[in-house]
C-alpha positions in Angstrom: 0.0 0.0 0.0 2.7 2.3 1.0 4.6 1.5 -2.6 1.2 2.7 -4.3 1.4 6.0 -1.8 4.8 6.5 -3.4 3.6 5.4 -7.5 0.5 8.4 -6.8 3.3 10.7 -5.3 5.7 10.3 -8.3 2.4 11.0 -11.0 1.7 13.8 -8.8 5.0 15.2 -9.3 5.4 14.4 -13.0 1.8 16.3 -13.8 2.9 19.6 -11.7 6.0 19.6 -13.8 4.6 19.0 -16.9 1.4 20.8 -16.3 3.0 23.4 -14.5 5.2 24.5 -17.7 2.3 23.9 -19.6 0.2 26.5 -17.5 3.2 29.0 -17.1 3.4 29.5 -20.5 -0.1 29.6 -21.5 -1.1 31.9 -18.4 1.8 34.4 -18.1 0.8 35.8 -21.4 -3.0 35.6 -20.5 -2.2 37.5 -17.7 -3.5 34.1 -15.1 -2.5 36.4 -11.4 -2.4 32.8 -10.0 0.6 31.8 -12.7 2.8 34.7 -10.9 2.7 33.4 -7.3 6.1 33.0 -6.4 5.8 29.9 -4.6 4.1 27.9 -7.3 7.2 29.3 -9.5 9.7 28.3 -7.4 8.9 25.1 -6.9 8.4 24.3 -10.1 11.9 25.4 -11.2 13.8 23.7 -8.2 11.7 20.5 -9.2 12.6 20.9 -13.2 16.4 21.5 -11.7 16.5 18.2 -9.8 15.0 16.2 -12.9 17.4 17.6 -15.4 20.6 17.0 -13.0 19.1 13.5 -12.0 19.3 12.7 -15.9 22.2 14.6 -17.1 23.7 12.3 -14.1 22.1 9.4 -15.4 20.9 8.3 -12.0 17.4 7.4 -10.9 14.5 9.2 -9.3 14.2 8.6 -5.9 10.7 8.1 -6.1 11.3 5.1 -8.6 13.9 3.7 -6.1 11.8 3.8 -3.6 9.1 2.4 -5.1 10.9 -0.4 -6.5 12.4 -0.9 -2.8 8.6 -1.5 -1.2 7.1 -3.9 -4.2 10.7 -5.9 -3.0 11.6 -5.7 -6.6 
């Protein structure tokens, strides 16, 4: 159960980073207010950041590790 937790954390993450560019660069020139909060912008760039290190590094997501640790794979 907990490994699924994980799985539904890891989509979770993928959509905000996806979706998140996606809606940054639709709603900045739309004028979206919510698109400019500071938070939302931040950690959206530190998560993009890890991602592209984490592959430039060739190394796997912790989330996948993890994940793969639970179901005992």
């Amino acid at each position: 159960m907990l490994a699924d937790f994980v799985f539904t954390l890891h989509v979770a993450v993928v959509l905000f980073n996806a979706g998140g560019l996606l809606a940054i660069l639709i709603g900045a020139p739309l004028d979206w207010s919510w698109i400019r909060n500071r938070r939302l912008r931040v950690t959206h760039v530190t998560l993009m950041s890890f991602v592209t290190v984490e592959t430039l590094l060739g190394l796997s997501c912790p989330l996948t590790v993890l994940e793969d640790w639970l179901r005992g794979a």
